[in-house]
N, C-alpha and C positions, 0 to 999 in steps of 0.2 A: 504494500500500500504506500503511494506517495505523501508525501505532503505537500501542499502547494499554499505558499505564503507569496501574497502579493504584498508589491513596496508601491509606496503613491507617495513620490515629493513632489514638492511643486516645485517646477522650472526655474531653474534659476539664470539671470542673465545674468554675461559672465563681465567682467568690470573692465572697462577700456581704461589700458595703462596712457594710451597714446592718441593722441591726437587725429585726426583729418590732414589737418597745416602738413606736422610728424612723417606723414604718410606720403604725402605730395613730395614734401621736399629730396624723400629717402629716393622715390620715384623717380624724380630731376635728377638726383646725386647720382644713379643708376645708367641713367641716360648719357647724362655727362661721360662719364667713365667710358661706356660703350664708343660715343662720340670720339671721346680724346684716344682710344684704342685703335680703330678706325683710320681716324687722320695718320697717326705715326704709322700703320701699319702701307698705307699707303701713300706716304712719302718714302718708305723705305724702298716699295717698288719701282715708285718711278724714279728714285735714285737709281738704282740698278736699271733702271731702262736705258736713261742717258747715260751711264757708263759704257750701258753696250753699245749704244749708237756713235758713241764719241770714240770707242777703239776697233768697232767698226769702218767711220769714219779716216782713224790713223793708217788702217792696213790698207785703202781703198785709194786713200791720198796721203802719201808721205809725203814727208817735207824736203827729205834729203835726198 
């Protein structure tokens, strides 16, 4: 034979440590990051682009 015990709490909502603002700003700060990852990762490329185009350049037109 079982027993069967039911539990009845009333719902609790749960207490917001942090803000809306908090949230936004973490979101922007997120972004940012992303942003500034991005740009460096692709300056590094086109660094490397022009490098190849500039000793491409050298083998195709030498100076001497």
């Amino acid at each position: 034979m079982r027993h069967v015990r039911t539990i009845s709490r009333k719902p609790q909502i749960a207490q917001q440590s942090t803000s809306d603002l908090t949230f936004l700003l973490s979101i922007l700060e997120l972004v940012g990051t992303l942003f500034g990852t991005f740009v460096t990762s692709f300056l590094g490329v086109f660094d490397g682009v022009l490098g190849a185009l500039d000793t491409y350049n050298d083998i195709k037109n030498p100076t001497t």
